[in-house]
Residue frames relative to the residue before (quaternion, step in Angstrom):
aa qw qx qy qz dx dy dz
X 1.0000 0.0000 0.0000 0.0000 0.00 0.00 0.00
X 0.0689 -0.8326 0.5459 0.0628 3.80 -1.33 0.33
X 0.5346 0.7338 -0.2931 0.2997 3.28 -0.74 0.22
X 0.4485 -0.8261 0.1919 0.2821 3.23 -0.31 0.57
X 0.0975 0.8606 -0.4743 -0.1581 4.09 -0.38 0.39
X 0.5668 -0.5367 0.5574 0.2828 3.36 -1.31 1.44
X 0.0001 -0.6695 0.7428 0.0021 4.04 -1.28 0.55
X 0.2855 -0.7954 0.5265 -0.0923 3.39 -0.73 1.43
X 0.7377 0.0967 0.1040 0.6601 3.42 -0.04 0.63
X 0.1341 0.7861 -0.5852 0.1469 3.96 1.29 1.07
X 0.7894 0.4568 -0.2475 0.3270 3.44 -0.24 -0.74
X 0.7688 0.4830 -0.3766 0.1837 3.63 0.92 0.37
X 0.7675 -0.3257 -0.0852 0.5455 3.64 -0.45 1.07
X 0.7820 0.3219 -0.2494 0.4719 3.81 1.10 -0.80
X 0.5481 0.4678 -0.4942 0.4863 3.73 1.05 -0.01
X 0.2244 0.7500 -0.5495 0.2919 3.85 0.86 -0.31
X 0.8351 0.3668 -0.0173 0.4095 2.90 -0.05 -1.99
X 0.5149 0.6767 -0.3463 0.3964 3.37 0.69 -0.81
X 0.6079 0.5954 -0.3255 0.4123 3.39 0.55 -1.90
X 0.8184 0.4708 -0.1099 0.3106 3.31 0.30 -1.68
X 0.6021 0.3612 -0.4157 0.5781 3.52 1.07 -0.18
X 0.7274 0.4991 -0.3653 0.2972 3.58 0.53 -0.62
X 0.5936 0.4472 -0.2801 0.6076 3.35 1.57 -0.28
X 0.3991 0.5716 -0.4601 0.5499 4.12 1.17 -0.03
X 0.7854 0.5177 -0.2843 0.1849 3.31 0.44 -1.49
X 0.4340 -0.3547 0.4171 0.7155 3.11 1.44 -1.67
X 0.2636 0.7875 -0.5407 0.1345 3.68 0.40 -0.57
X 0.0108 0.5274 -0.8016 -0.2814 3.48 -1.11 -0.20
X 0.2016 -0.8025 0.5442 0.1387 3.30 -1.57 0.69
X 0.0859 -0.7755 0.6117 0.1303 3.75 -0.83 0.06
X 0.1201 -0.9148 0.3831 0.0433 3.16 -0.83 0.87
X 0.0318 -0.9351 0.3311 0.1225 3.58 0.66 1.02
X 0.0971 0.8087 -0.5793 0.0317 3.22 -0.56 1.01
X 0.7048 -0.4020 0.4438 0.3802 3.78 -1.32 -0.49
X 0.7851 0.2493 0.0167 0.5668 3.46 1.14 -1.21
X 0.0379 -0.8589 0.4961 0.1216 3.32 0.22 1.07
X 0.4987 0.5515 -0.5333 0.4035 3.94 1.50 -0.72
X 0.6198 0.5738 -0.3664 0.3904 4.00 0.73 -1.12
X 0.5672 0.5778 -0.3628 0.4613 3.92 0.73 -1.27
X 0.7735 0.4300 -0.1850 0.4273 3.58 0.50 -2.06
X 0.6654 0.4291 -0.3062 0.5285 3.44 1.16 0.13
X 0.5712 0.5162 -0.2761 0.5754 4.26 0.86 0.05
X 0.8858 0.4008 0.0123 0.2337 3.21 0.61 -1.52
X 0.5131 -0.5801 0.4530 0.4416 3.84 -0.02 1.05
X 0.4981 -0.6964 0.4249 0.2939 3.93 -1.18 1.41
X 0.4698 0.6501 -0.4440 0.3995 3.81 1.50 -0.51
X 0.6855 0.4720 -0.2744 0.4816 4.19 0.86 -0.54
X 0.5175 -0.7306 0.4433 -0.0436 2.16 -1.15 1.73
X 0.2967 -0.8237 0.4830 -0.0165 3.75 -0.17 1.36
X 0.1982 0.7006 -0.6845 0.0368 3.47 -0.85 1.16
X 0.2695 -0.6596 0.6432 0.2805 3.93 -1.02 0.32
X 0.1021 -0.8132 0.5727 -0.0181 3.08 -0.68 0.84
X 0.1657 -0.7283 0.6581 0.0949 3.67 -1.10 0.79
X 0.4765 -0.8303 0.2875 -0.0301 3.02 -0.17 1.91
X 0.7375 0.2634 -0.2139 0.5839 3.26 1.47 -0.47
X 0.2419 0.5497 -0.5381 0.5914 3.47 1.83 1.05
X 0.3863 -0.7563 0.5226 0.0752 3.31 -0.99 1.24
X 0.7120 0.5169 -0.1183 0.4603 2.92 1.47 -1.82
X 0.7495 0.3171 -0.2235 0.5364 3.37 1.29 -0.75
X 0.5217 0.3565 -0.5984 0.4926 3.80 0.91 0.61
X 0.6007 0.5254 -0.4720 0.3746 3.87 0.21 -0.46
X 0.8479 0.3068 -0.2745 0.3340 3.20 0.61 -1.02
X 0.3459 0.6592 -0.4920 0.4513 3.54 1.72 0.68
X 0.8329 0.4063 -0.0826 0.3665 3.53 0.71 -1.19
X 0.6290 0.6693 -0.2920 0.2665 3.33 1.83 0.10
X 0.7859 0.0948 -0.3483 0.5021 3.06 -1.05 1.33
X 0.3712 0.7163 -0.5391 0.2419 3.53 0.89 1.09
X 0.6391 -0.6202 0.3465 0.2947 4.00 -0.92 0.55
X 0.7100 0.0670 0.1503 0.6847 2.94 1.68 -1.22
X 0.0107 -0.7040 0.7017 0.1089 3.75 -1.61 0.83
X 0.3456 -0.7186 0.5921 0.1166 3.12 -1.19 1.12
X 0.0131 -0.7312 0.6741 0.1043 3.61 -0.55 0.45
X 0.0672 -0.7352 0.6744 -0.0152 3.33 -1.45 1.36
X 0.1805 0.8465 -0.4994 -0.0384 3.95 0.57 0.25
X 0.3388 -0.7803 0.5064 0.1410 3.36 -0.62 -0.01
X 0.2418 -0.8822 0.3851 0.1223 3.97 -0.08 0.95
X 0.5424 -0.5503 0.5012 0.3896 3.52 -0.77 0.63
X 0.6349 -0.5609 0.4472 0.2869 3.50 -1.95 1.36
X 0.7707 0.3997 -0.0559 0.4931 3.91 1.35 -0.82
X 0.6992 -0.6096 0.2434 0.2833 2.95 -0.87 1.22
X 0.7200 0.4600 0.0097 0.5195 3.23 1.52 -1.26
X 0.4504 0.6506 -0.4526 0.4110 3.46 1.51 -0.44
X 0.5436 -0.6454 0.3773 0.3815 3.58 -1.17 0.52
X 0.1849 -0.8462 0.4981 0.0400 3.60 -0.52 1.03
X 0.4223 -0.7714 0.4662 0.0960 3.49 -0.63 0.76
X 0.2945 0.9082 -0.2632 0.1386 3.49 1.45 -0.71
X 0.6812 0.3681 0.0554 0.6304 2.97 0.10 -2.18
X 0.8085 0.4392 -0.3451 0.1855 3.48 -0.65 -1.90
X 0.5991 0.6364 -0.2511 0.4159 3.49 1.61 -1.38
X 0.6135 0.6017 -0.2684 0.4355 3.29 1.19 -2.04
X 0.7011 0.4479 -0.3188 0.4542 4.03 1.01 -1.41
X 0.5871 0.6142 -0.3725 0.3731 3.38 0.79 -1.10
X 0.8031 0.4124 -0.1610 0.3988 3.51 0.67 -1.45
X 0.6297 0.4532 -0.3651 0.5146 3.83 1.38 -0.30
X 0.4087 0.5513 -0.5106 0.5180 3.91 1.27 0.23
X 0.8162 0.2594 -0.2723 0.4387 3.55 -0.14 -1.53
X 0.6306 0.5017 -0.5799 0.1195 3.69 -0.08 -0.81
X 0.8114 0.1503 -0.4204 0.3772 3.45 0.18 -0.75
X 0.6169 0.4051 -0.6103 0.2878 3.62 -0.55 1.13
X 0.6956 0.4081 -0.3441 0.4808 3.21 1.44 0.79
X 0.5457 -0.7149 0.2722 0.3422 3.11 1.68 1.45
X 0.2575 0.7210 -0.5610 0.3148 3.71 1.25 0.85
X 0.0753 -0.8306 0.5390 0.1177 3.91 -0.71 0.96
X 0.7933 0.0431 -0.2619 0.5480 3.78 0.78 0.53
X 0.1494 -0.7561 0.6188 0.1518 3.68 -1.12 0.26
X 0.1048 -0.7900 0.5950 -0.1043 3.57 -0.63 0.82
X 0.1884 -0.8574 0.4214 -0.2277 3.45 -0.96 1.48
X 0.3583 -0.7506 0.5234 0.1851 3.55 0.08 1.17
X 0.0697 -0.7489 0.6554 -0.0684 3.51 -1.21 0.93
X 0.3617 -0.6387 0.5913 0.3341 3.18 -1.18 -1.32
X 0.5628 -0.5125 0.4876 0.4276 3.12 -1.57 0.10
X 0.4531 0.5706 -0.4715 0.4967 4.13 1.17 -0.55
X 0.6442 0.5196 -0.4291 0.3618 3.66 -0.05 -0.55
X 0.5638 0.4771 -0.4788 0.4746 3.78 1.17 0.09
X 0.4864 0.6131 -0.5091 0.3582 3.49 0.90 -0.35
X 0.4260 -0.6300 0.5983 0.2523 3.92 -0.53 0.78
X 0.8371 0.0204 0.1157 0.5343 3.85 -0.33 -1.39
X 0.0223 -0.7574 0.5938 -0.2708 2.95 0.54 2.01
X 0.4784 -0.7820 0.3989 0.0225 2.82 -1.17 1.85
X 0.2288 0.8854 -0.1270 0.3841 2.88 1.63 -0.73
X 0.0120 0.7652 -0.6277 -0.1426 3.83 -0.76 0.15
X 0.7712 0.4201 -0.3312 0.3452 3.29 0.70 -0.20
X 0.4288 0.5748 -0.3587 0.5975 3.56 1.99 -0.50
X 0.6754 0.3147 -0.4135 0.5233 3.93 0.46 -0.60
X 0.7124 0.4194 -0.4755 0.3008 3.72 0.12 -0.21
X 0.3504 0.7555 -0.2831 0.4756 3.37 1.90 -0.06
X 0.7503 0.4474 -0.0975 0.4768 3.05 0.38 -1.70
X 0.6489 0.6134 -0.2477 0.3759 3.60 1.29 -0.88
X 0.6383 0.5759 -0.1271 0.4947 3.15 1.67 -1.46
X 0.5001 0.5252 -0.2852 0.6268 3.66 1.65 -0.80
X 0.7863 0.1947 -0.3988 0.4299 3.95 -0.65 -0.53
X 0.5615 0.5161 -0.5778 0.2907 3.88 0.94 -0.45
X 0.7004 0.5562 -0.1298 0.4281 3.52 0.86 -1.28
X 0.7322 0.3628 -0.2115 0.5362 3.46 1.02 -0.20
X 0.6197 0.4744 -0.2619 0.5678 3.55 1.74 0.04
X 0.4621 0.6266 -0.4488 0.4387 3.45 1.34 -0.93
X 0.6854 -0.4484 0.4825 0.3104 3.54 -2.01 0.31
X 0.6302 0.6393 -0.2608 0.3552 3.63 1.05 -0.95
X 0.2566 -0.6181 0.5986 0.4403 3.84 -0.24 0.22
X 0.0941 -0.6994 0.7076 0.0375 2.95 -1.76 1.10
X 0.0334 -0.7149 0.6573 0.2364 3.55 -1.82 -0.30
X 0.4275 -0.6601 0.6024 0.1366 3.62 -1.52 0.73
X 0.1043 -0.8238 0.5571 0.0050 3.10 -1.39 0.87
X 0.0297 -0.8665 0.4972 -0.0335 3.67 -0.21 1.03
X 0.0569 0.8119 -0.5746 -0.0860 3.17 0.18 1.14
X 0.4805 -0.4699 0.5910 0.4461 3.57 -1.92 -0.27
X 0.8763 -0.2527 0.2505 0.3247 2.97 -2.21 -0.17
X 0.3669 -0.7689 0.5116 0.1112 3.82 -0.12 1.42
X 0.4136 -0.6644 0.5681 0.2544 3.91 -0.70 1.01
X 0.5015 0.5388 -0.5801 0.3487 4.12 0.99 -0.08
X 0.2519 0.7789 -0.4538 0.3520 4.06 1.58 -0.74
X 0.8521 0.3824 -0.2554 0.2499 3.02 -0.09 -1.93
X 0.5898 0.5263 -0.3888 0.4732 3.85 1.00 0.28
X 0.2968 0.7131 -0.4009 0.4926 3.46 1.42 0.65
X 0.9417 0.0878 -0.1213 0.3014 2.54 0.74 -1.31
X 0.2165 0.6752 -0.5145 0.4821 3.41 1.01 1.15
X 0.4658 -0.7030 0.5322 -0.0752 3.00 -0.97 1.69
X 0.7717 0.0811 0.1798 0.6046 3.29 0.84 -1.80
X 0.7911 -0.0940 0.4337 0.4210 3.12 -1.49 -1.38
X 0.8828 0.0127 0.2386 0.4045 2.60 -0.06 -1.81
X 0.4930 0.5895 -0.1444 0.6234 3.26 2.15 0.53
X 0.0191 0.8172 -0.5632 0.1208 3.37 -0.45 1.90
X 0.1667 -0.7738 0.6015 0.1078 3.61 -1.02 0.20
X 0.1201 -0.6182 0.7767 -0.0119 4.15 -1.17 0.68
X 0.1009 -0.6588 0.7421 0.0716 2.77 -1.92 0.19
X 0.7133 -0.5067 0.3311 0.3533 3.45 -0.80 1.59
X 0.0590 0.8550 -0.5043 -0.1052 3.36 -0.06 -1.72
X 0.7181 -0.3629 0.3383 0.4881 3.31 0.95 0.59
X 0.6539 -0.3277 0.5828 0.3541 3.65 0.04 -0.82
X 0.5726 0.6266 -0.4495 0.2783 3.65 0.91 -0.91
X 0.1308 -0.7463 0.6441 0.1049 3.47 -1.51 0.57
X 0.1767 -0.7566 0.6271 -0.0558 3.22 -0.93 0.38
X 0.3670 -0.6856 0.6193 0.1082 3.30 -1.29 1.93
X 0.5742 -0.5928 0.5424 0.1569 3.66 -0.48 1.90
X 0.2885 0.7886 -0.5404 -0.0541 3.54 -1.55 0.20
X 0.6427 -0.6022 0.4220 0.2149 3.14 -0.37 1.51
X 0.4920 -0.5913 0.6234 0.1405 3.80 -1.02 0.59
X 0.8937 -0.1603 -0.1992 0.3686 3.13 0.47 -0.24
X 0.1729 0.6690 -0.6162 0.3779 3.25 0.94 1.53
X 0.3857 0.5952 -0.4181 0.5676 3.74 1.32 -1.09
X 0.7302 0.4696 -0.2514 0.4279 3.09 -0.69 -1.72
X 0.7693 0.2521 -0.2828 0.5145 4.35 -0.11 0.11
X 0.4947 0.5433 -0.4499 0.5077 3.39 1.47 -0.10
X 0.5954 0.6420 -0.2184 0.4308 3.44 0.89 -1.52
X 0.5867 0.6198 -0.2732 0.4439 3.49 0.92 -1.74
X 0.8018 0.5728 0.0199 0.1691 2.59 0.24 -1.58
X 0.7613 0.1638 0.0965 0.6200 3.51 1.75 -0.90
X 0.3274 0.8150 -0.3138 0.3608 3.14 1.62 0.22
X 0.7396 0.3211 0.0608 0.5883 3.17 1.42 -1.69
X 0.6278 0.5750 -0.3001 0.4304 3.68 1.18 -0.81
X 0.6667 -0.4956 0.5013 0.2421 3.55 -1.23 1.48
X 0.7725 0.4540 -0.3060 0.3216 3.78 0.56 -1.22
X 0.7371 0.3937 -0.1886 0.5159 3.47 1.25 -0.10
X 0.1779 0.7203 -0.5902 0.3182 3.49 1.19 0.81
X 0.9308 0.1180 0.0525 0.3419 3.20 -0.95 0.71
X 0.5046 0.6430 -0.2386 0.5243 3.51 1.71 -0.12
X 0.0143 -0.8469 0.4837 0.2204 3.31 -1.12 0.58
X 0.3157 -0.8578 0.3931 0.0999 3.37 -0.81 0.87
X 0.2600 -0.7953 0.5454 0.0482 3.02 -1.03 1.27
X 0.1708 -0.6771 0.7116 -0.0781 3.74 -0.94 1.62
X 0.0968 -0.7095 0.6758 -0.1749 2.59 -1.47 1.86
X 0.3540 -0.7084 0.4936 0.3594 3.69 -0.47 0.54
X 0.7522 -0.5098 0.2610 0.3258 4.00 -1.54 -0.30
X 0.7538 0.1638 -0.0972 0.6289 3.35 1.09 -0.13
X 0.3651 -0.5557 0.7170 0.2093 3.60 -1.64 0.65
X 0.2413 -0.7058 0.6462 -0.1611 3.43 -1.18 2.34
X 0.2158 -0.6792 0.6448 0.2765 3.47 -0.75 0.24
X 0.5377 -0.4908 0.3747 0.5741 3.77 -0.87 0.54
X 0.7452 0.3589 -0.4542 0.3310 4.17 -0.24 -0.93
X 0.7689 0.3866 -0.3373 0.3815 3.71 0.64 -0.30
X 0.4111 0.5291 -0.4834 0.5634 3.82 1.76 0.32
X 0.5795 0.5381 -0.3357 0.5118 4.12 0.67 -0.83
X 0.8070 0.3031 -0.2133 0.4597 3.40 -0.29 -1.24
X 0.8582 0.1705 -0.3065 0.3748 4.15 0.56 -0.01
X 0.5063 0.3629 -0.6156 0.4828 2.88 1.34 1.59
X 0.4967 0.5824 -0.4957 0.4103 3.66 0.78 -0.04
X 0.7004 0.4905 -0.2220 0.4686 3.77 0.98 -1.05
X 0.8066 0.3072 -0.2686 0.4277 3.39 1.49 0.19
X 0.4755 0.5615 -0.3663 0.5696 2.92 1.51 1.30
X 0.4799 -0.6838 0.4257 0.3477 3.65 -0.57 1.00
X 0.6218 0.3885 -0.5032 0.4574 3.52 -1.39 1.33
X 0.5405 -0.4142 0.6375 0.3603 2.65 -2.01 -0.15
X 0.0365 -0.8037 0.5939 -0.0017 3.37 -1.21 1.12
X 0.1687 -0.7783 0.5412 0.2699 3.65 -0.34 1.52
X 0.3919 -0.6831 0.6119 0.0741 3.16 -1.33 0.86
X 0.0304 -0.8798 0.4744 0.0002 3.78 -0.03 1.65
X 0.2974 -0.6005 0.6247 0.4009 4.09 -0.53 0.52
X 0.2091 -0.5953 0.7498 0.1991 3.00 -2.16 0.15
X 0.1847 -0.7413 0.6070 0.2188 3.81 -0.07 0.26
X 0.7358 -0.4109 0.3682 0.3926 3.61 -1.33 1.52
X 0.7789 0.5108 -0.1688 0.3224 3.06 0.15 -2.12
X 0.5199 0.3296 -0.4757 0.6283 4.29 1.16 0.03
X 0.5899 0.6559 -0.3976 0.2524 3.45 -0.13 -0.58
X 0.5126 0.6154 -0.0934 0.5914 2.93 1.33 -1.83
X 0.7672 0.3617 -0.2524 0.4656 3.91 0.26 -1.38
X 0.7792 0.3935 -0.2382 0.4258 3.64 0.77 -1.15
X 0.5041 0.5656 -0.4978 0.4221 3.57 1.32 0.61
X 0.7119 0.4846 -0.3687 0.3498 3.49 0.87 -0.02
X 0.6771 0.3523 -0.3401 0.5494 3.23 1.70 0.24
X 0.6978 0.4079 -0.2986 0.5074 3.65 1.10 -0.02
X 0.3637 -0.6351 0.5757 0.3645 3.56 -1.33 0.36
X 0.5163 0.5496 -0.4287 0.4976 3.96 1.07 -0.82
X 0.7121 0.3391 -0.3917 0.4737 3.89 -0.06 -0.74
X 0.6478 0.4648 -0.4201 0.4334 3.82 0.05 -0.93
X 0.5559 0.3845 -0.3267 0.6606 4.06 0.83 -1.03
X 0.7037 0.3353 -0.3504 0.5192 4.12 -0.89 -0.35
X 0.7831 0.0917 -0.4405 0.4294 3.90 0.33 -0.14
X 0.4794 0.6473 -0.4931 0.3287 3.69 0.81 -0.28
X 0.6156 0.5795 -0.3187 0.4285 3.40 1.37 -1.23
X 0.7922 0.3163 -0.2452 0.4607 3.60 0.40 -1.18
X 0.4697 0.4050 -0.5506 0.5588 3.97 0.83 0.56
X 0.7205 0.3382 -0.4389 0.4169 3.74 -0.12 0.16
X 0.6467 0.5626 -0.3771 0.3508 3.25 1.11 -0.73
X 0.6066 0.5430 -0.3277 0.4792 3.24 1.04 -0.49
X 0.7792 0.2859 -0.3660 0.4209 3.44 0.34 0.20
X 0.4640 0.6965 -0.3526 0.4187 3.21 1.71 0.75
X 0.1481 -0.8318 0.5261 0.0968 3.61 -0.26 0.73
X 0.2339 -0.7582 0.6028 0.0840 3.63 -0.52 0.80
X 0.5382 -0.6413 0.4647 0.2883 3.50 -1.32 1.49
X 0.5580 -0.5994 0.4015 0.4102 3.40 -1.24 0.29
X 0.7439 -0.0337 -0.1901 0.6399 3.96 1.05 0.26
X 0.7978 -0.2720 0.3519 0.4071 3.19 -1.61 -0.37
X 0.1892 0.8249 -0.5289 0.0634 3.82 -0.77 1.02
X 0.4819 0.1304 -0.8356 -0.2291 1.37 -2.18 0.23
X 0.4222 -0.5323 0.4584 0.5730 3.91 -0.04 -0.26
X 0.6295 -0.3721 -0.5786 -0.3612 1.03 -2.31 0.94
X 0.1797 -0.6862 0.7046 0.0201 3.73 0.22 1.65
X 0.5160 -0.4914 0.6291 0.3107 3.48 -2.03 0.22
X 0.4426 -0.5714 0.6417 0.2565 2.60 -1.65 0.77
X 0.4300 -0.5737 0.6605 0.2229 3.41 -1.63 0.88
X 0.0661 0.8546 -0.5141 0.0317 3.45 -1.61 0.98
X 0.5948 0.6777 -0.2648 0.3419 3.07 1.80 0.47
X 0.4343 -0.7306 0.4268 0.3089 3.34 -0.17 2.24
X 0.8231 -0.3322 0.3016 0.3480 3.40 -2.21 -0.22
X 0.5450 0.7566 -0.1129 0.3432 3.01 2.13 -1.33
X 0.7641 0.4337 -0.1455 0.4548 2.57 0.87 -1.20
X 0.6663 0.4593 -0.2284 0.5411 3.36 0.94 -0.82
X 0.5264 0.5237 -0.4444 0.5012 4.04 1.21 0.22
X 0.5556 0.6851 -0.2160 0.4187 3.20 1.45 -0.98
X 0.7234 0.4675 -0.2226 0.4566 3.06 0.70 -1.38
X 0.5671 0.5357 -0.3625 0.5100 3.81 1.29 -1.09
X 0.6936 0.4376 -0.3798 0.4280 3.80 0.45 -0.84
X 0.6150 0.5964 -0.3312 0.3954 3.81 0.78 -0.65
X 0.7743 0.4940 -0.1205 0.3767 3.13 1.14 -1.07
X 0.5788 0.5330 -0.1639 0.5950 3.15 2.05 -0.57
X 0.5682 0.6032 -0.3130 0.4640 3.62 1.72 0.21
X 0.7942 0.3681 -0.2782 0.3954 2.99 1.53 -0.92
């Protein structure tokens, strides 16, 4: 593959990965962030760094001009009220692209974002960022992934000290960071996904205590393996913003159903176990 893709908001825990398949592919990348010494320090030396001052019009346009593709990764505040970047960025960027000869834009979501009369404030600011980008003049594509296996370092307490929460029963099709990332690769540029949103699901439906225990079991040590019962969660949302956001999340999730593979066709199919993707954390902590 060739060409060039704009990466918004490169450096955070899921564009990580991204970069790297897209530069695997053929990509030229660019990576716009706030902190380019931080970017030039995360990021494979082949990626292309710009700092950008986002509410510089002249100098986001002229970060993103004449790219094939922008990728927007943003990341939202734990509170309803915290300053969020979502929407304004998403509007900011469907003004300039097409006078900066930009020829697709493409946008990280969620699988929540199927929820119609999400309750949610942050799935609706989701859902907001999708019709701006999928209405805009530019061809665009949506991405909704499920529950991302980077999560699973959430939930590590310590060393040598993990935690899960029941959840109801709920399961969830894992998904590798950069299995996404070859989905992305992969349909970014391709006629069949104009305008289409796509939903990325990892290989297998995990409950949270068996997605914990066979990535804890695939990391060297002894790993103690702690329940959380709903019902602390519930308590530690009235004193935390992370718990109140982590249970709001997993009351919507439940009423989220997840496709039986990646879709639409013909996206790839994601196939990388818990293993593997512990694997990949140990590999990376070698170099």
């Amino acid at each position: 593959m060739s060409g060039t893709i704009a990466v918004v908001g490169a450096t955070g825990l899921l564009a990580r990965p991204l970069v790297r398949v897209l530069l695997d592919a053929g990509y030229h990348v660019r990576a716009l962030t706030r902190d380019a010494q931080r970017a030039r320090r995360l990021l494979p030396p082949e990626t292309d760094v710009f700092g950008v001052d986002y509410e510089n019009d002249d100098a986001f346009s002229g970060a993103i001009r004449g790219a094939d593709a922008v990728y927007l990764n943003l990341n939202s505040g734990r509170r309803e009220h915290d300053p969020d970047p979502t929407v304004p960025l998403t509007r900011r960027l469907v003004a300039l692209a097409p006078g900066a000869g930009v020829r697709r834009l493409a946008v990280i979501s969620a699988l929540e974002a199927d929820v119609e009369d999400a309750p949610w404030w942050n799935v609706r600011r989701k859902q907001e960022a999708e019709r701006l980008v999928l209405d805009s003049p530019t061809t665009a594509t949506v991405y909704r992934p499920g529950w991302f296996m980077e999560s699973l370092n959430d939930f590590r307490l310590a060393r040598c000290v993990m935690m899960y929460f029941p959840a109801g029963g709920l399961t969830r099709k894992w998904l590798a960071g950069e299995d996404y990332g070859r989905v992305v690769a992969s349909t970014i540029a391709s006629s069949a996904f104009e305008n289409q949103i796509v939903r990325v699901v990892g290989p297998e439906p995990l409950g949270f205590a068996a997605a914990v225990r066979r990535f804890a079991a695939a990391i060297p040590g002894r790993q103690l393996i702690v329940p959380t019962p709903d019902a602390a969660v519930a308590l530690g949302a009235r004193l935390s913003p992370r718990a109140r956001y982590l249970l709001d999340l997993l009351a919507l999730t439940h009423r989220t159903p997840e496709p039986e593979r990646s879709s639409p066709p013909p996206a790839p199919e994601c196939t990388t176990s818990i293993e593997a993707y512990a694997r990949t954390i140990l590999e990376s902590a070698r170099r």
